[in-house]
N, C-alpha and C positions, 0 to 999 in steps of 0.2 A: 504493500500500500504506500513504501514510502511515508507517511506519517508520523514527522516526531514532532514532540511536545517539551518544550525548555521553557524551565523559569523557578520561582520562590511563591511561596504562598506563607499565610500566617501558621501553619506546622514545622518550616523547614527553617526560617529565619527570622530574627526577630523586627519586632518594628521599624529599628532604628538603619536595618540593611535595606529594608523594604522601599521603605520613603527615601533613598540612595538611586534605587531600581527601577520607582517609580518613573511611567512613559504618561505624561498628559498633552493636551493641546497640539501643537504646532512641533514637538518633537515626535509625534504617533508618525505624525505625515510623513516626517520627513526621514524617521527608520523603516517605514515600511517602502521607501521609493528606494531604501540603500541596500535592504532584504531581497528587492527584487532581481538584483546581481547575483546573491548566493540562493537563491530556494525558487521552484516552481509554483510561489504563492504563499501568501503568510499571510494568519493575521496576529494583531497585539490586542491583548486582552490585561488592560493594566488597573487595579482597583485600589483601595485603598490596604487590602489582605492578600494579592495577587498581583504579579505581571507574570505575565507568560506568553510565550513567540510559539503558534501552532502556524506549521509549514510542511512542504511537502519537500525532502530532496529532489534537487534534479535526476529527471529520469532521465536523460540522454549526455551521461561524459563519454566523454572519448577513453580510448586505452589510455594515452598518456597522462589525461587528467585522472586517470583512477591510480593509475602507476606515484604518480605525484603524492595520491591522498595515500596512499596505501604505507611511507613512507615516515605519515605522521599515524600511521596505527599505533605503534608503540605507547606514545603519548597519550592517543586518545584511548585506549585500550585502560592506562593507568588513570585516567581520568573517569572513567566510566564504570572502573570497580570499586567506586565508590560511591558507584547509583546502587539500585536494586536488581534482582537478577530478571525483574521482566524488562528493564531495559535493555539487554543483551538477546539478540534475536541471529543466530547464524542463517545467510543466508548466500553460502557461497559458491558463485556459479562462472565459472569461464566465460570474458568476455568473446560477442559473436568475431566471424571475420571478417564484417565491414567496418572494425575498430572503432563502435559503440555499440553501449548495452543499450536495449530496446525496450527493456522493461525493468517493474522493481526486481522481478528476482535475479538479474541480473547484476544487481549490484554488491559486492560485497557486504560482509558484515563491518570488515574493515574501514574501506573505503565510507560505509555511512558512519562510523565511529568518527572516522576523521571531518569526513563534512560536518558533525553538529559541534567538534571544537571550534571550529572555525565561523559558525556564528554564535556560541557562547563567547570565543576572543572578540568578534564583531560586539555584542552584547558591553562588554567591560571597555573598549576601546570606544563604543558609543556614550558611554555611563564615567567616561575618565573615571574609571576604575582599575587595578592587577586584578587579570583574572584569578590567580592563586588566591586573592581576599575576598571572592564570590562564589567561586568553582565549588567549593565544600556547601554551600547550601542549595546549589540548582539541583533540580530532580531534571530525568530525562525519560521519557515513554516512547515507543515506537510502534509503531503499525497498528496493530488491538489493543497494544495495552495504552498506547495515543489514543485510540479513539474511546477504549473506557475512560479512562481518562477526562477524558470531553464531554461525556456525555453524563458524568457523575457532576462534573462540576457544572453544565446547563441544567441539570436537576436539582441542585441546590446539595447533593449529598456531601459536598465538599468542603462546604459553606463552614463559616465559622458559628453560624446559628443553623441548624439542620433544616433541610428545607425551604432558605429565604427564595423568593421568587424574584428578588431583584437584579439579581446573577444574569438572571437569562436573558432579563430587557439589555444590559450591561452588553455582555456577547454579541446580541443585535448591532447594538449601535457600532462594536468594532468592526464588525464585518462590513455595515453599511460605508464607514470610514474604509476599510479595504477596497470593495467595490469603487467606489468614488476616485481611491488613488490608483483604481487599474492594477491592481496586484491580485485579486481573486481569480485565479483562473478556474476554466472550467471543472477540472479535475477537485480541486479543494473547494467550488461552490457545491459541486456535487454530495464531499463529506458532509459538510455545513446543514445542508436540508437533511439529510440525512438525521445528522445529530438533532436538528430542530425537532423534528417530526417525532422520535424516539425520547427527545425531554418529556414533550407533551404528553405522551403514552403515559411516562412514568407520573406524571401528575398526574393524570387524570385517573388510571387504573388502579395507584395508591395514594393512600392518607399522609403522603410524607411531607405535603408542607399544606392539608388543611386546616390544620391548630393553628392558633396565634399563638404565638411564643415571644414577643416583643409588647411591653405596655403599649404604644399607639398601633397596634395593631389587633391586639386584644379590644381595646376602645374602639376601633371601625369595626369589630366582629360585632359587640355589645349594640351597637348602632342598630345594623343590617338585622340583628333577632328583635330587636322592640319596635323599630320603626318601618313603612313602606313612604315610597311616593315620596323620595328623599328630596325633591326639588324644590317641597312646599314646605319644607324642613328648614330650621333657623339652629345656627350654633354659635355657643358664644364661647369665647376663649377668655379665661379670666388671667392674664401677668402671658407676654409674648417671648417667653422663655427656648430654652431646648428644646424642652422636654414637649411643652403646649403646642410647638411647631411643628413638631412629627405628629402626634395627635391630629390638627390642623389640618395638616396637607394630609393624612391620611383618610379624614372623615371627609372633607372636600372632596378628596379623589371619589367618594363614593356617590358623590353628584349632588350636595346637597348646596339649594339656592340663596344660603343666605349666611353669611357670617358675620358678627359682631366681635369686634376685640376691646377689652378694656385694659389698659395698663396705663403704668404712670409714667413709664417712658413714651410720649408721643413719636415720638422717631423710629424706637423699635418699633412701635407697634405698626406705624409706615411700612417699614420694612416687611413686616409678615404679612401685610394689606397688599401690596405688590405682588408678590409671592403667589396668593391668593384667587387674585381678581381674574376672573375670565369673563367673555359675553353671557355667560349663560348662570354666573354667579356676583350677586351683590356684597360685595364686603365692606364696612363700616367700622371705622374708629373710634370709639368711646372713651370718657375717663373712668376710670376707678367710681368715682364721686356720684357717678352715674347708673352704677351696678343695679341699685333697689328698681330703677325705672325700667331697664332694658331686659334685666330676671323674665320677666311675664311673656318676653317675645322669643323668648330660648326653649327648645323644645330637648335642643343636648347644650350641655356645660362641662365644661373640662376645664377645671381650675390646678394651677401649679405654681407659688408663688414662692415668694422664699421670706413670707408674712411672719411674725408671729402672733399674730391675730385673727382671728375669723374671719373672714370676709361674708361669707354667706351664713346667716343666722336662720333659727327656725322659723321666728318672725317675719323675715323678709321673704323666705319661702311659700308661708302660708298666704299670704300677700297675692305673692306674683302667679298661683294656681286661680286666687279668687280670678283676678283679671283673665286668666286664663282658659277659665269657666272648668278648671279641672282636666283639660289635656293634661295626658303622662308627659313627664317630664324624667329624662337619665341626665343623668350628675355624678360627674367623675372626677374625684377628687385625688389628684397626684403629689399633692404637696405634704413634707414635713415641714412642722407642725401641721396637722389638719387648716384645710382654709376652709369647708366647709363642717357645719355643725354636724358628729356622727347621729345626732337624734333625729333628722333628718329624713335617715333611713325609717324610720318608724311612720313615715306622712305615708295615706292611700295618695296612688297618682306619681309617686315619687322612685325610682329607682337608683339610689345611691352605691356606689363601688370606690372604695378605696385603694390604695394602692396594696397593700395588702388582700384583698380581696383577689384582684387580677395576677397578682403575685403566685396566689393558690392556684388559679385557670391555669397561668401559663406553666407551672410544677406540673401538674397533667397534662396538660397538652405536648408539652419535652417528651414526657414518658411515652404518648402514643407515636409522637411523631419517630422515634426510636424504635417502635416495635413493627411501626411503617415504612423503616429505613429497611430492615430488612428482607419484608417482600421486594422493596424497591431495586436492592443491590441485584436478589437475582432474576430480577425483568431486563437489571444493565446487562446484564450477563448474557439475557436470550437474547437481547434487542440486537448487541453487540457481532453475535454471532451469523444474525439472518443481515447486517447492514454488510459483513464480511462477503458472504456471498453473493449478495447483491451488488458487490463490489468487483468481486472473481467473475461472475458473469459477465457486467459492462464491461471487464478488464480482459476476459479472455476473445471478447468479439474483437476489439480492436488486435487484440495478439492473430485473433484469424485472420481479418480484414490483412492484414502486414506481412503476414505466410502467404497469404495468397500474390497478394501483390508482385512480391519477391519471387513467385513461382510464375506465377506469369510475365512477367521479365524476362528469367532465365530462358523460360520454353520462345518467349518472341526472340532472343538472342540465339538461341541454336538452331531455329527456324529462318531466322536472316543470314546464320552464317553458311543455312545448308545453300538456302534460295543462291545466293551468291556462288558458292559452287556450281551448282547445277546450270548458271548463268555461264559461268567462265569452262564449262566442260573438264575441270578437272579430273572428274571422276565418271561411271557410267550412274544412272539414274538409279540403279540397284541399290550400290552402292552406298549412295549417300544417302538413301532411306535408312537401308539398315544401320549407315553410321548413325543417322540421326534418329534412330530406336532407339540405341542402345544406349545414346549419352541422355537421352529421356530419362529412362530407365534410370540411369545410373544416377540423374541428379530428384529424381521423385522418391527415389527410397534412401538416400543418402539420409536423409533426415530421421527414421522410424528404424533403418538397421542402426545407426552412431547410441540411438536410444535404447533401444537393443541392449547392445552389449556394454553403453555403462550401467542399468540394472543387472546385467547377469553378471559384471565386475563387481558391481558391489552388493551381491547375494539379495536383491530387491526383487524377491519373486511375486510377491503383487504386480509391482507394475510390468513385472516383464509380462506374465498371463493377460495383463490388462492390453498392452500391446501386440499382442503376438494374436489373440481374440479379435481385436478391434480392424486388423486387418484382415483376418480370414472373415468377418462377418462382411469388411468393402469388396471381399474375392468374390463370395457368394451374391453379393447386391449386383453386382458387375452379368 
């Protein structure tokens, strides 16, 4: 498949190498236009727990370019025993006699050992880095165990919170940045869907990222079970914090028409109204001083402040239901000290959740989404296995399309050179048929006897049966 996978994640390196490593903005562009010299398509996948370069080696060096690489095997050979052993995949095949390989298996294991030092040196020589001070934390995958790989980490199983689904929009966007800079080729857009399509399997066929397991995500879950018809829906954010801002853009993302902010900072609170404002949503800036008035038109609240005082009292609740004529009201209170009254919870109409509360949700929802990790791992497993094959098929029609080709060549060449004779009267007309049977002959089975006898050299009695069958079955078709 050619497929390998280089790079750090938050398992392998610590933060402080990561954000060293890190690829954003205007350098994604311009390592992936300098990738395009050593790989048949790359993409960079750089987060704030991850960078990693997924690319495909070139599938056509020449002998001498393999001869070159084969040279830094040594190196790279010691540099890669100190990955894992599925990184290491033998794959060693005598270059053809038009001095290049034509396909992956044709390349060695060497030769690809050496190609991915040489964009790990690219990698540190991009990152004015010694690769000796990064080389000890890169991991490397190749072929399947690249494309598990990929497909674990578009599932979220790789994630530093199990299951986040932000990964895979993530992955999108690099790719679409790939495409853009013309470095996706057909070959590696093809894994790409591949992998896409097999994420979504795993999502959808397992429970591995239905939990919330994050407080603002937990709070847009809590949302979506008490409320419908989220557009006629008002949310107030009480102090435009962190923590209220994940909350915020998470409850928004679920489509609801109307938001109200209070804080004391007028500027922050700007800031997360910005953030906020789309055509089809109204956002509003409020004071603090203003909380008891705007209570009444909050159908959710998510208070986070870093108060040491109430903010929201029972009285003011009671209040804001009467004007309200008694609409449910959810209220979520994130902040230590309490900003809202926990008696509260005891109002009909009232739905209050502390952060301890959600605390407990998301304690369960870890455990399930663990127990969902592992149907999930072996679905990677099956997915992995049928995206191979469906790989080996697209992969062996072009290997036939290239035989054939190559053979029809050969036969238009020995058929020109008979024509030619038989022009210039060299020979009698006999003759030159039978020569030109025989070197028929001689170059249509060249290929199935050489196969032949390296199985029966190397006591491969499968595939010799397999061969030896497959032509007495084209004798009898004939």
């Amino acid at each position: 498949m050619r497929l390998v996978v280089i790079g750090v994640n938050h398992k392998t390196a610590p933060v402080a190498l990561r954000e060293r490593l890190v690829l954003v903005g205007d350098d994604v562009s311009i390592a992936l236009k300098q990738l395009e010299a050593l790989t048949d398509g790359s993409v960079i996948v750089s987060t704030c727990n991850r960078t990693e370069i997924y690319a495909l080696v070139p599938q056509t060096l020449t002998v001498q370019d393999s001869q070159s690489l084969a040279t830094q095997s040594s190196s790279a050979q010691a540099l890669d025993s100190q990955a894992s052993d599925s990184q290491v995949i033998e794959t060693d095949v005598p270059a053809n006699t038009d001095n290049t390989f034509s396909s992956s298996a044709a390349l060695s294991s060497a030769a690809i050992s050496a190609h991915i030092v040489k964009i790990k040196t690219w990698l540190a020589d991009f990152k004015q880095l010694p690769l000796t001070e990064i080389d000890s934390y890169l991991y490397v995958h190749r072929d399947t165990h690249a494309l598990t790989h990929w497909l674990r980490v578009a599932a979220g199983l790789d994630s530093m919170i199990l299951g986040e689904p932000q990964i895979l929009g993530q992955i999108k966007r690099s790719v679409h940045l790939a495409q853009d800079q013309k470095v996706l080729s057909n070959q590696l857009g093809w894994i790409v869907d591949q992998v896409f399509a097999a994420a979504k399997r795993v999502r959808n066929e397992t429970k591995v990222g239905a939990q919330a397991v994050s407080l603002s995500f937990a709070a847009a879950k809590l949302v979506t079970q008490i409320f419908d018809d989220l557009p006629s829906r008002t949310l107030l954010i009480v102090a435009a914090g962190e923590m209220n801002r994940l909350v915020a853009t998470h409850i928004a993302g679920l489509g609801v028409g109307r938001v109200i902010i209070c804080n004391r900072n007028p500027e922050r609170a700007e800031a997360l109204a910005a953030e906020l404002r789309n055509p089809n949503r109204r956002v509003e800036v409020r004071t603090l001083q203003e909380l008891p008035q705007v209570l009444a038109e909050a159908d959710i609240v998510s208070s986070c402040s870093g108060s040491m005082d109430l903010l929201i009292d029972k009285n003011m609740t009671v209040q804001a239901l009467k004007r309200r004529r008694y609409q449910p009201m959810l209220m979520i209170d994130l902040a230590v000290p309490r900003d809202i009254d926990s008696n509260i919870g005891r109002i009909d109409d009232v739905y209050l959740y502390s952060v301890d509360d959600l605390q407990h949700v998301i304690a369960g929802n870890i455990e399930q989404r663990r127990q969902a990790a592992v149907e999930a791992e072996l679905l990677v497993s099956q997915l992995v296995v049928e995206m191979d094959r469906r790989f080996q098929v697209r992969q062996v029609g072009k290997d036939i399309q290239q035989y054939r080709t190559r053979t029809h060549d050969q036969v238009d060449k020995l058929l020109h050179e008979s024509i030619a004779k038989l022009q210039q009267g060299d020979a009698s007309p006999e003759d030159i048929i039978i020569e030109l049977s025989r070197r028929l002959t001689q170059s249509l089975t060249h290929a199935p006897s050489k196969l032949m006898r390296k199985a029966a050299r190397e006591g491969d009695s499968e595939l010799l049966n397999f061969v030896v069958s497959g032509l007495q079955d084209a004798d009898r078709g004939r």
